[in-house]
C-alpha positions in Angstrom: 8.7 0.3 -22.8 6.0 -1.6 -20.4 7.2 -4.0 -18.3 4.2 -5.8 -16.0 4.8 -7.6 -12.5 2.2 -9.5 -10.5 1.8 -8.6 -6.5 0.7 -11.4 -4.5 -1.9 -11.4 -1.6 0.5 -10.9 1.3 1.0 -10.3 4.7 2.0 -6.9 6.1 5.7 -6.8 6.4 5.9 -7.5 2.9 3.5 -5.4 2.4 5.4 -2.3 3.9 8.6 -3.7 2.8 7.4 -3.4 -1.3 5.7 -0.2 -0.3 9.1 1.2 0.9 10.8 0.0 -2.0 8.3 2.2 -4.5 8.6 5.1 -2.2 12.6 5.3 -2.0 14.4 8.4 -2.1 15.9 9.1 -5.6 16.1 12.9 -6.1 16.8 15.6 -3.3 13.9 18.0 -2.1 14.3 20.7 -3.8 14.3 18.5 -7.3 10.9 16.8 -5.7 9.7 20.5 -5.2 10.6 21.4 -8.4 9.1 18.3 -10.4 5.7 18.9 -8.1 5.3 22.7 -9.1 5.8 21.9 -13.0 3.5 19.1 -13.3 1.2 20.3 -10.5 0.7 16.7 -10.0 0.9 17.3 -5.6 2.5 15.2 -3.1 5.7 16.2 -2.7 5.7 18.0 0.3 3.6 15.1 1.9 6.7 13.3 0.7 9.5 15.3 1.9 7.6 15.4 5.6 7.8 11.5 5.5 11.4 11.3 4.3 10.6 9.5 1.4 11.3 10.0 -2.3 7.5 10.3 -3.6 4.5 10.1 -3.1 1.8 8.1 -4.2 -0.9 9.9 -6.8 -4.5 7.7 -7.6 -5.4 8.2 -11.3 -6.6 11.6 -11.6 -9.6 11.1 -13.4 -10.3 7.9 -11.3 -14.1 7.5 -11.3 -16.2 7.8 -8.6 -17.1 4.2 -8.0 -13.6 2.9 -8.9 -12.3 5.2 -5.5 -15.2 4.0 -3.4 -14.7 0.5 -4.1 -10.6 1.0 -3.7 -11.3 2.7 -0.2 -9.1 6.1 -1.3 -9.4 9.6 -1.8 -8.4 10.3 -5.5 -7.7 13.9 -4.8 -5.2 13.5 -2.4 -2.0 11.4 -2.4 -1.7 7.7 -0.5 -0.1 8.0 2.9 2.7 5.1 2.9 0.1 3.1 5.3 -2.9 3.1 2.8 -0.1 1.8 -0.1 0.8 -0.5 2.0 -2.7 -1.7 2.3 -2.9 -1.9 -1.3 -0.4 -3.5 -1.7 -1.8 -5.9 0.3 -4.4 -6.8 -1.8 -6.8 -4.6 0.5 -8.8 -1.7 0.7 -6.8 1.7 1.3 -8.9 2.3 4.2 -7.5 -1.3 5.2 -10.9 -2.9 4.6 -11.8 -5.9 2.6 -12.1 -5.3 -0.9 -15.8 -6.3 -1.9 -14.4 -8.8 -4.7 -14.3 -12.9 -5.1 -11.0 -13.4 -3.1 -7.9 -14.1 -5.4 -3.9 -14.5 -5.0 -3.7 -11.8 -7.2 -3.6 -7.9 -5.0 -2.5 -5.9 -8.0 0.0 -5.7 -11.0 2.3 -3.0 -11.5 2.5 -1.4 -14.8 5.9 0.3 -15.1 6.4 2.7 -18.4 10.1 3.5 -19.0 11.2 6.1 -21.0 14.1 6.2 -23.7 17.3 6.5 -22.4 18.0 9.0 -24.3 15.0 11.1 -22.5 16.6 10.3 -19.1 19.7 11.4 -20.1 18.1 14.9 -21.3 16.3 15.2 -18.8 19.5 14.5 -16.3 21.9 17.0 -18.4 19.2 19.8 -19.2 20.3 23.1 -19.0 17.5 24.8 -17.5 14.8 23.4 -14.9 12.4 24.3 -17.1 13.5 21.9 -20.3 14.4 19.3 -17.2 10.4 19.4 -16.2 9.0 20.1 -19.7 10.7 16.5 -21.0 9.3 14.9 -17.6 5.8 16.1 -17.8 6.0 14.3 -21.7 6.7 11.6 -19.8 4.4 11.5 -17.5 1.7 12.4 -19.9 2.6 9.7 -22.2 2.1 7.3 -19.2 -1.3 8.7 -18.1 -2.7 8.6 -22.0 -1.3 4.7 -22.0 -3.0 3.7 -19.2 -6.2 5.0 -20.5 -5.9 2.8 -23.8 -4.8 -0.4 -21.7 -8.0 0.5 -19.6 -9.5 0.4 -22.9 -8.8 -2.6 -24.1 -8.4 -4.3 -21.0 -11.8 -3.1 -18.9 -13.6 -5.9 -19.5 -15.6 -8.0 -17.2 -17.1 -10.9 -17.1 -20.5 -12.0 -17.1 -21.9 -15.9 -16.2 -19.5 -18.7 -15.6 -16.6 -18.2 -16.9 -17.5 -15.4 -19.2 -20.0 -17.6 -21.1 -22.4 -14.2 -20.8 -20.3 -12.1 -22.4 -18.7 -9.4 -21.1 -19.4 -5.7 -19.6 -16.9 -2.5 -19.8 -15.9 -1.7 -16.6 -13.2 0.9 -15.1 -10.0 0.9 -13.6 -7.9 2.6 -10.7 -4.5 3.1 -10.3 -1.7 4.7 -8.0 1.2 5.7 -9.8 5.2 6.3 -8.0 7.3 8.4 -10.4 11.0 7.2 -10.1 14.4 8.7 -11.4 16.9 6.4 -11.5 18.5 3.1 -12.1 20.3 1.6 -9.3 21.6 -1.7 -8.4 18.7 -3.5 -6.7 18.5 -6.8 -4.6 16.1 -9.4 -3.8 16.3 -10.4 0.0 14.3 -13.1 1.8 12.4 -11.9 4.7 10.6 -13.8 7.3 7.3 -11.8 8.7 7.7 -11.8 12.4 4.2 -12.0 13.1 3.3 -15.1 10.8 6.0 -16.7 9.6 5.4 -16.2 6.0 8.4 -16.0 3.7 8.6 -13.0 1.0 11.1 -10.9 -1.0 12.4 -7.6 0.0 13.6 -5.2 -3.0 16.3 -2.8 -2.0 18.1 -0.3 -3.9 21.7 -0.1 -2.8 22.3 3.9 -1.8 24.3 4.9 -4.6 23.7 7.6 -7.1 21.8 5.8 -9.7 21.8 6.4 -13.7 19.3 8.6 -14.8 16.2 6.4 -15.9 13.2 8.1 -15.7 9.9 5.5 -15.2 6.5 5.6 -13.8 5.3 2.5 -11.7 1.4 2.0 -12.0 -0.2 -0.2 -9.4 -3.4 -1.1 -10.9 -5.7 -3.1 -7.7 -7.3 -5.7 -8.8 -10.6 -5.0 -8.8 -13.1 -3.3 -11.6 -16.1 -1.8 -11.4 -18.4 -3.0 -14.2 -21.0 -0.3 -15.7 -23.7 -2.1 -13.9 -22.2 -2.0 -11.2 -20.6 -5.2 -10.2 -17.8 -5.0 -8.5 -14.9 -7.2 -9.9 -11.4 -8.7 -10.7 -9.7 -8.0 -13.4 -9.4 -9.9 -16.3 -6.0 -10.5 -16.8 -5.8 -12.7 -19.7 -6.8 -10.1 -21.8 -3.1 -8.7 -20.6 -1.2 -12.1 -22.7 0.8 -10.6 -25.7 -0.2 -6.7 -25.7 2.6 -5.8 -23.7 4.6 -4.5 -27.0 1.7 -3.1 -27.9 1.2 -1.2 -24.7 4.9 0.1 -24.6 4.2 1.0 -28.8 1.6 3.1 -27.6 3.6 5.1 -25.5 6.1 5.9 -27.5 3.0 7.8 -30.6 2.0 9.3 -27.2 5.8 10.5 -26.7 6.8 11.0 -29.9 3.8 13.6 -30.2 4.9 15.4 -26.9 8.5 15.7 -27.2 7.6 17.3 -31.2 5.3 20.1 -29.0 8.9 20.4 -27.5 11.1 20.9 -30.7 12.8 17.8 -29.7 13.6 15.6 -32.7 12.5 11.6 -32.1 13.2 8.7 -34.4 12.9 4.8 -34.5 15.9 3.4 -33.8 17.1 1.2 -36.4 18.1 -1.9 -34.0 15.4 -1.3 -31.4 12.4 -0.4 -33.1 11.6 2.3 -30.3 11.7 5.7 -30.0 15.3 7.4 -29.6 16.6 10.6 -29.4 19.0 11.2 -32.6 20.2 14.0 -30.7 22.2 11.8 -27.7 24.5 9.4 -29.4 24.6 5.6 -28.8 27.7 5.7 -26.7 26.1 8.2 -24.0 23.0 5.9 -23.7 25.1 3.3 -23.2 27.5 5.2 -20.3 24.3 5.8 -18.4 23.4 2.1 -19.0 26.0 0.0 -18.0 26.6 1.2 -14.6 24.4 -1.7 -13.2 26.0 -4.4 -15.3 29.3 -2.8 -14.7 28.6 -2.8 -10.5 27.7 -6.6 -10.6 31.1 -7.9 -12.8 32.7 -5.8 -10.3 30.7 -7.6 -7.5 31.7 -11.0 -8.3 35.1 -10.4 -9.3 35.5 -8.8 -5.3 33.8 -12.2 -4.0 35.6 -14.7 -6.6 38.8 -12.5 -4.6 37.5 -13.0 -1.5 37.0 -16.8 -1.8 33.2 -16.8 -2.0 30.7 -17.5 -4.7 28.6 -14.8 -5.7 25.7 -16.8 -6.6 25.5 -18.7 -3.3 25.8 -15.6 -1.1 23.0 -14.4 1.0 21.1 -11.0 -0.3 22.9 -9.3 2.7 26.6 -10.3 2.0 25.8 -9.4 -1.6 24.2 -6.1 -0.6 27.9 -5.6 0.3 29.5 -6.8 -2.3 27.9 -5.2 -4.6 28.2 -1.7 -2.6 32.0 -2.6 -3.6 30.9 -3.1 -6.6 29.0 0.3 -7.3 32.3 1.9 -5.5 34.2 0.6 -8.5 32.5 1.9 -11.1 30.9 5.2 -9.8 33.8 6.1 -7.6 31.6 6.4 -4.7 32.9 6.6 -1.4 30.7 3.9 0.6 32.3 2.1 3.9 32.5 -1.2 3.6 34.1 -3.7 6.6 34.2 -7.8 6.1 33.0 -9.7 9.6 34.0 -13.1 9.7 33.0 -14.9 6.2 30.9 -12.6 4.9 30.2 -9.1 5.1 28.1 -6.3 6.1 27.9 -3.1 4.7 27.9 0.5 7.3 25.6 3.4 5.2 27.1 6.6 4.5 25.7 9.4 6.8 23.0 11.3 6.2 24.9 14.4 5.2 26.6 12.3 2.5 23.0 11.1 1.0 21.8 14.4 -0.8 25.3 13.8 -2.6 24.7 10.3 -3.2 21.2 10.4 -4.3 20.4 13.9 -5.6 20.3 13.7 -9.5 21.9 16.8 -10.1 24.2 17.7 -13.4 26.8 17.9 -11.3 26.5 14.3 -10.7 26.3 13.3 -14.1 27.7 16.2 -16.3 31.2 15.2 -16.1 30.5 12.2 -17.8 28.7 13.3 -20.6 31.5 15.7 -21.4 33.8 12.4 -21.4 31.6 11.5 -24.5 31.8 15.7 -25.7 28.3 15.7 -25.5 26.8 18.9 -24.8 22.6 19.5 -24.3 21.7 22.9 -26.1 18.5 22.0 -28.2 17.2 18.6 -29.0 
């Protein structure tokens, strides 16, 4: 599935704040060793120097133009500074993009996998299956954002296109992510000038297994004669099923090098995994929905109204919430009529975060489900 979210021209708190967000810690360092030395993709140890849970990798066949024009190094990863600058509809370098100045800094193309992947990949019994089904992923996501370039590298030519149009490439920076957690919008006020914008934050709770890739693709193109360019996002309007169609051939054809059987689903129309039932998809689902009813129920307790709470009294709330439902043992106090949450300490967040079986195992076996081969 392809979801796609536009990133505004902001300032840079917000700017560092989203940059943060895609580099959270999901998976301990030994798992982000392990992921890095089967798909050779680099980074991690730039990662785990930084304390964070990934790092950023350009499009490895990014062409030569495309990186000079983005201000990067394709053959090394993004330190969290030059995402940030990104992000911030600049430069990586943190110069101006040579482009017709827009709103628009970049959209992020995110490919999910099938939940029953994620859940294979979670409950796999050797590292080796774990990292084979990710790097189907991952190549499934790299082959699908060659077709949208494809069908999307267009670029205008005269007013409003009335020349026609030119192929032209594409960059992107990808952030491979794990899980599924509970995640909350909070409005932020950039000290330095005063412009509103939303902070996403994951509350630090070990998350369902939901393996995704999110693609920042900069708006800019470079045309093949050699204008450089926005992109043309109409040609984005209604492909989006397409896109996510695309990568589930790609996926289908990767998992079947694996052995591992892949079907339609017969509600869904995407690709599933016959070999994890419906009811274990749906127990690695329905944490997050399950977290929130808990949430409100705690506030409607409490007195207060769920919907008219600020992002940091529901950040606690919905702590409680997660506590609820994933048994986790998070501290939570209440300070005058709302509440704050205290985070667990840092020896307690390789157990919270790390998505080991030992985290997850115990409730696949509630389901009898057992991973031998797919």
């Amino acid at each position: 599935m392809m979801t796609l979210k536009a990133g505004a021209v902001a300032g840079r708190a917000a700017a560092r704040a989203m940059a943060s967000y895609l580099q959270e810690v999901q998976i301990d360092p030994p798992a982000q060793r392990a992921a890095d030395y089967y798909s050779q993709m680099g980074g991690a140890e730039e990662a785990i120097a930084a304390g964070v849970g990934c790092s950023p990798i350009p499009r490895a066949d990014m062409a030569p133009e495309v990186a000079q024009a983005l201000g990067i190094d394709p053959s090394k990863p993004l330190t969290t500074e030059q995402l940030a600058n990104v992000l911030a509809g600049q430069r990586g370098d943190g110069g101006e993009l040579d482009v017709e100045r827009h709103e628009l800094a970049y959209l992020d193309l995110t490919l999910s996998a099938p939940k029953g992947l994620s859940v294979a990949w979670a409950l796999a019994g050797t590292e080796a299956e774990r990292q084979s089904l990710l790097h189907a992923h991952q190549t499934a996501v790299s082959e699908t954002l060659a077709y949208v370039e494809e069908q999307v590298g267009w670029a205008r030519m005269g007013d409003g296109g009335t020349g026609g149009l030119e192929r032209a490439k594409l960059g992107w920076v990808s952030c491979q992510h794990y899980t599924s957690r509970p995640t909350l919008e909070l409005a932020r006020t950039d000290p330095a000038t005063g412009e509103a914008y939303t902070e996403l934050r994951s509350l630090l709770v070990t998350g369902d297994p939901q393996i995704h890739s999110h693609s920042i693709v900069p708006n800019v193109m470079v045309a093949e004669s050699g204008r450089t360019v926005a992109l043309n996002t109409r040609l984005f309007n209604g492909r989006l099923h397409e896109f996510g169609a695309v990568y589930d051939a790609i996926l289908g054809r990767e998992l079947a090098r694996l052995d591992v059987a892949t079907e339609l689903h017969p509600e869904t129309n995407k690709l599933s995994l016959p070999a994890i039932p419906d009811a274990v998809c749906d127990e690695f689902s329905k944490r997050h929905r399950d977290a929130i009813a808990a949430a409100r129920a705690h506030a409607n307790a409490k007195g207060h109204d769920y919907d008219t709470m600020t992002g940091e009294e529901r950040a606690s709330v919905l702590a409680y919430g997660a506590r609820a439902t994933r048994e986790e043992k998070i501290s939570n106090t209440r300070s005058g009529s709302g509440f704050t949450t205290r985070p667990p300490s840092p020896t307690a967040l390789p157990r919270l975060l790390a998505p080991t079986p030992s985290a997850w195992r115990p409730r696949a076996r509630w389901h009898s489900l057992t991973l031998r081969r797919c």
